[in-house]
C-alpha positions as CSV (number, residue, x, y, z in Angstrom):
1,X,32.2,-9.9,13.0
2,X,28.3,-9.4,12.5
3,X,26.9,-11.5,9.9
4,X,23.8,-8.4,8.7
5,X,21.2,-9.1,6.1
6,X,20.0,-6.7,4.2
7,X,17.1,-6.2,1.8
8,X,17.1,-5.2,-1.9
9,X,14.5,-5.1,-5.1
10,X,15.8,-8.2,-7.2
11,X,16.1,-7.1,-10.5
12,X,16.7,-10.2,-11.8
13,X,13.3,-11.6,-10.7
14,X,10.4,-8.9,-11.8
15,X,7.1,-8.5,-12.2
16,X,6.7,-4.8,-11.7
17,X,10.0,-3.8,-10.0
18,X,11.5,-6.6,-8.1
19,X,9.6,-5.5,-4.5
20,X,8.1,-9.1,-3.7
21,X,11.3,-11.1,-5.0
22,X,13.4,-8.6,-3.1
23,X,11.3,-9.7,0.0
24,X,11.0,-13.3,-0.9
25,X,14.8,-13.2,-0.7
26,X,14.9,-11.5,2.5
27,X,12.5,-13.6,4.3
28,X,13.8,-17.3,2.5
29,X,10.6,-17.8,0.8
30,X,9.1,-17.8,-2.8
31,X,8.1,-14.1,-3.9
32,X,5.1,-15.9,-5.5
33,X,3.7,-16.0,-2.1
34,X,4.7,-12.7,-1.4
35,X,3.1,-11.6,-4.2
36,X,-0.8,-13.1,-3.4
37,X,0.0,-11.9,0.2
38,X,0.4,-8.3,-1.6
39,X,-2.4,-8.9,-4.0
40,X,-4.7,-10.2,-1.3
41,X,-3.9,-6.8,0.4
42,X,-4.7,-4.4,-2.4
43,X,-8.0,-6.3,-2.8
44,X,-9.0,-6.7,0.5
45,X,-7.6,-3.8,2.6
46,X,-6.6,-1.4,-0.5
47,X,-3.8,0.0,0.9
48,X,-1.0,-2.6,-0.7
49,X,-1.1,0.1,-3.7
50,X,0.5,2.8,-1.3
51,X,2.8,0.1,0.4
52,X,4.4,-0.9,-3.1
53,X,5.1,2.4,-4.1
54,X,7.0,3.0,-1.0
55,X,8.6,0.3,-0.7
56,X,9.7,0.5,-4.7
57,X,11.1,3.9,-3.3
58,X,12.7,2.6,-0.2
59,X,14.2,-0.2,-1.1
60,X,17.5,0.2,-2.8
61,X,18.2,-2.4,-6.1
62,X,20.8,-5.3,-6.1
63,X,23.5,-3.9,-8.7
């Protein structure tokens, strides 16, 4: 039997739409780093804007 993780928005855990908790969960780490990592990225690079909104669209929410 495979043992598959998978990722999903955490709506119990939102700022804007559960992206960076969803994430935190996915890698074992606390979505408040995930979220300077993303903030750090919409600052610096500018393209964390476009990268949210995808992934708010790609990634499917825990029910």
């Amino acid at each position: 039997m495979e043992n598959t993780k998978k990722i999903y928005r955490n709506p119990n855990n939102t700022i804007i739409a559960g992206v960076c908790s969803g994430i935190g969960d996915y890698f074992n780490i606390d979505p408040v780093i995930v979220r300077l990592i993303w903030a750090a990225s919409v600052l610096f690079m500018g393209f964390g804007v476009l990268a949210y909104l995808v992934a708010w669209i790609i990634i499917p929410a825990r029910i």
